[in-house]
C-alpha positions as CSV (number, residue, x, y, z in Angstrom):
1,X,13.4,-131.1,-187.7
2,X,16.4,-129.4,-186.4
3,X,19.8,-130.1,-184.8
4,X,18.5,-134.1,-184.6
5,X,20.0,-137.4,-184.9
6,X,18.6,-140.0,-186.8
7,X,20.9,-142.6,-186.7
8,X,20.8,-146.9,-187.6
9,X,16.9,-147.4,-187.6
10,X,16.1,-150.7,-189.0
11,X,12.8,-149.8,-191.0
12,X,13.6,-146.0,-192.5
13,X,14.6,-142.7,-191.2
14,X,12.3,-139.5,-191.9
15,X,8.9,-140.4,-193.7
16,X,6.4,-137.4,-194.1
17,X,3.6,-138.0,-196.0
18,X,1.2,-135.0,-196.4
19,X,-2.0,-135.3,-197.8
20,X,-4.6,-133.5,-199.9
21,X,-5.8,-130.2,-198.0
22,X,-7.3,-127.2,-198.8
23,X,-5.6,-125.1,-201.4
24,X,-4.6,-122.3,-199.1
25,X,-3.2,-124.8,-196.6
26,X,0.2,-125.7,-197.9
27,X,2.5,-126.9,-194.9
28,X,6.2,-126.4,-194.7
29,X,8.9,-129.1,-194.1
30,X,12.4,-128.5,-192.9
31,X,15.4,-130.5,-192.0
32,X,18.2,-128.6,-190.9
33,X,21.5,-129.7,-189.4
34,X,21.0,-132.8,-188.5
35,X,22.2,-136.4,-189.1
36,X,20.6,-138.7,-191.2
37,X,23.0,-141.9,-191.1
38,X,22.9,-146.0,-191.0
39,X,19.3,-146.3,-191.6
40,X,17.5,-149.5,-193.4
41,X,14.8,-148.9,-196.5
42,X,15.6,-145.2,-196.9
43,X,17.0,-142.2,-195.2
44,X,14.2,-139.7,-195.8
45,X,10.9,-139.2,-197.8
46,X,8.4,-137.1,-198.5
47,X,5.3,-136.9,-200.1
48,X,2.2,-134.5,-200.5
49,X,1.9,-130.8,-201.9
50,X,4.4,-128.2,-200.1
51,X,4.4,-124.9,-199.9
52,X,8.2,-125.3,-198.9
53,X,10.6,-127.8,-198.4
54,X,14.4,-127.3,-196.9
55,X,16.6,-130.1,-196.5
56,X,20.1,-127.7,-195.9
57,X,23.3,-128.5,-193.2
58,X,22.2,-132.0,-193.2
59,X,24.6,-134.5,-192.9
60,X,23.0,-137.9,-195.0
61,X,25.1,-140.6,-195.0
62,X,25.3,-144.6,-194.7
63,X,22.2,-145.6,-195.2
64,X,21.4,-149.3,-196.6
65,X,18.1,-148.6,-199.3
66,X,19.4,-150.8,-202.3
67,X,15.8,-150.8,-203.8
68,X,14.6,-146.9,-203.0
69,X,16.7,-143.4,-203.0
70,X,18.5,-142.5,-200.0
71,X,16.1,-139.0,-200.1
72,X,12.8,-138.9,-202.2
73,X,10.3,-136.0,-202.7
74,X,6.8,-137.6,-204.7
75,X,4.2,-134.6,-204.9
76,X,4.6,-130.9,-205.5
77,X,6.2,-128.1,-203.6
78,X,6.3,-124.4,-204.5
79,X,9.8,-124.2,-203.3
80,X,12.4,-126.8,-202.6
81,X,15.7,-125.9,-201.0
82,X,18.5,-128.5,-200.8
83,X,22.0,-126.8,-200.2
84,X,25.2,-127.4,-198.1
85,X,24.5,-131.3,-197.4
86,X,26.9,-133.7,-197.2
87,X,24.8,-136.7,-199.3
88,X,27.9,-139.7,-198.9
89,X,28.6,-143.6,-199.1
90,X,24.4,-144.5,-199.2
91,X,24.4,-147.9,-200.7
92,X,20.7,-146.9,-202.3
93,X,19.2,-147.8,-205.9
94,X,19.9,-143.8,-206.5
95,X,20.8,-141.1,-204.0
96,X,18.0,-138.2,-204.9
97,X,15.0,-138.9,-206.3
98,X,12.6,-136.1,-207.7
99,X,9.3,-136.8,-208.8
100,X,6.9,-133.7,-209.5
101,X,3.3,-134.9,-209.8
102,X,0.0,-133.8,-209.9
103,X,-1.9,-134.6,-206.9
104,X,-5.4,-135.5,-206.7
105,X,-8.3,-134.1,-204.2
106,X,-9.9,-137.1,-202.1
């Protein structure tokens, strides 16, 4: 996801949800100067086992999740990369949530 704007969606912004695959099959996320503002329930999530993920140049801000993080990352990732993002007035329970867990095969 690059150069995008996600702006005042009533029911979340950016929800990826990878599941279970092979062990050599690790996919890459990456959100990169965009605009993540004014969204409802969260401003972006992600779940499932990553070989990388890059949230960097993003602007995240505004967004109305006063039960769930503003950003949250459930599963594993080999590499996560969050620089130079302006994270700024979410009203959300916390603003980054990190929660490394071991992921079983279905």
């Amino acid at each position: 996801i690059f150069n995008s704007l996600i702006l005042e969606n009533l029911r979340g912004g950016i929800s990826v949800d990878i599941p279970s695959s092979q062990h050599y099959q690790h996919p890459e996320i990456a959100v990169t100067n965009s605009n993540i503002d004014g969204n409802k329930h969260f401003a972006l999530k992600a779940s499932g086992k990553l070989a990388n993920f890059n949230v960097s140049k993003n602007s995240i801000t505004r967004n109305s999740c006063p039960y769930r993080p503003a950003f949250m990352f459930e599963g594993q990732a080999k590499y996560i990369d969050f620089y130079s993002n302006n994270v700024s007035q979410n009203n959300a329970r916390e603003t980054l949530s990190f929660l490394f867990a071991e992921l079983q095969n279905s």
